[in-house]
C-alpha positions in Angstrom: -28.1 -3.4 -14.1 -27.3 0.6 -14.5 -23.7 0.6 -15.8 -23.1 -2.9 -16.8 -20.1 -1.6 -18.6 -18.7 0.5 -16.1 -18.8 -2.6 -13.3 -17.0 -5.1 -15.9 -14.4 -2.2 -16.2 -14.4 -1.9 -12.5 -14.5 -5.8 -11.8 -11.5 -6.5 -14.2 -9.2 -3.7 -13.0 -9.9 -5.4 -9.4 -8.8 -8.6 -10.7 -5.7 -7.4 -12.5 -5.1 -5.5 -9.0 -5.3 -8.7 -6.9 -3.0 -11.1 -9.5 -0.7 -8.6 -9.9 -0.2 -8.3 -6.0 -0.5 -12.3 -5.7 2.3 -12.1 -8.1 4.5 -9.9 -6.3 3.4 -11.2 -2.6 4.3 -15.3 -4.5 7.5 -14.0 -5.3 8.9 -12.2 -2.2 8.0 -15.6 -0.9 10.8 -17.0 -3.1 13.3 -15.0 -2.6 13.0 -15.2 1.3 13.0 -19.1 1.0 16.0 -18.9 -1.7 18.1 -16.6 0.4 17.0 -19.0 3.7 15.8 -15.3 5.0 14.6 -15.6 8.6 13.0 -12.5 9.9 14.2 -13.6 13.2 18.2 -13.8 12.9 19.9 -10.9 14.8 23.5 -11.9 13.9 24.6 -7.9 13.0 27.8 -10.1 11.2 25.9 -9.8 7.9 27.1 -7.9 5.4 23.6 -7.3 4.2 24.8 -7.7 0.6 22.8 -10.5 -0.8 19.9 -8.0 -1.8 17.7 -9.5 1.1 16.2 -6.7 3.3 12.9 -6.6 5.7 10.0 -5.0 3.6 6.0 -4.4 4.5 5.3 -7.7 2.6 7.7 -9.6 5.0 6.3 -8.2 8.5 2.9 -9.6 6.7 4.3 -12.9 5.8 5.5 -13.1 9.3 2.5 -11.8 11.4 1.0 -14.8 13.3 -2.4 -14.0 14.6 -1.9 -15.3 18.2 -6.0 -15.1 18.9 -6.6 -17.9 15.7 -3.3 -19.6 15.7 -3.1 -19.2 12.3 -0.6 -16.9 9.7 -2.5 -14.6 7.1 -3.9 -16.0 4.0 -3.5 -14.8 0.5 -6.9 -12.6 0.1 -6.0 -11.3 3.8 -2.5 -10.3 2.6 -3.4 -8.9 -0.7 -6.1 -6.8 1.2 -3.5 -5.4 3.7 -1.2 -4.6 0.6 -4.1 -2.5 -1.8 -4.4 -1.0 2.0 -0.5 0.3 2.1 -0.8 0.7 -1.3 -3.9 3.2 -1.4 -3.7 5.0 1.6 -1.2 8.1 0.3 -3.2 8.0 -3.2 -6.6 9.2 -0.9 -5.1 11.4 1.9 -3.1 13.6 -0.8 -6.3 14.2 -3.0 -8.3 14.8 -0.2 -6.0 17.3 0.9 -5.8 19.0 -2.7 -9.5 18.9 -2.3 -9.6 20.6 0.5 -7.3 23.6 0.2 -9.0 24.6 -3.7 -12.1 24.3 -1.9 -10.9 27.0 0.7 -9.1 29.3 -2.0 -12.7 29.3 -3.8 -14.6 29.8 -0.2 -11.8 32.5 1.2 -11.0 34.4 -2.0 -10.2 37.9 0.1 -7.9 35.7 2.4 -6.1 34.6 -0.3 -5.9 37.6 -2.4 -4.8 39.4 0.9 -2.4 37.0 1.1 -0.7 36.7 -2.6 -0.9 40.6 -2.5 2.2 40.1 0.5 3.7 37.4 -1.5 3.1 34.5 0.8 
């Protein structure tokens, strides 16, 4: 295998990726059964100040997929949460990517430009 090194690297960042969110995901879990948090109480009488608030992990952890009559399982959840996670990480760089690569291609636009300070 080409890069035996560089996939052990790779395989053990991935597992220290998905304990670390198993982690997290096993302890919202806690708190929301310590603080007897139900996603579905509307009483506006709370005071909200027992720390407990609705967070992307809890809309997961509450999904019910109608179609299988089932709830998410933990590889399904920690999936969704690298997701959320690495989404902004991708779109930014791409978008950094994509304006040097037009400075480089456009250089008389954007010494035009900086010439009338904009």
């Amino acid at each position: 295998m080409l890069f035996r090194k560089r996939w052990q690297e790779l395989s053990q960042l991935r597992k220290f990726q998905n304990d670390l969110l198993v982690e997290l995901i096993q302890s919202r879990k806690k708190v929301i059964e310590n603080n007897n948090y139900d996603d579905d109480d509307d009483d506006d009488d709370d005071d909200d100040d027992d720390g407990c608030f609705v967070c992307y992990v809890d809309t997961l952890l509450n999904l019910h997929l109608p179609e299988e009559k089932r709830k998410l399982d933990e590889g399904e959840l920690v999936a969704l949460g690298l997701e959320f996670l690495t989404a902004g990480t991708d779109t930014t760089s791409t978008t950094i990517e994509w304006v040097m690569a037009n400075l480089v291609k456009y250089k008389q636009t954007h010494a035009t430009e900086a010439s009338r300070g904009n």
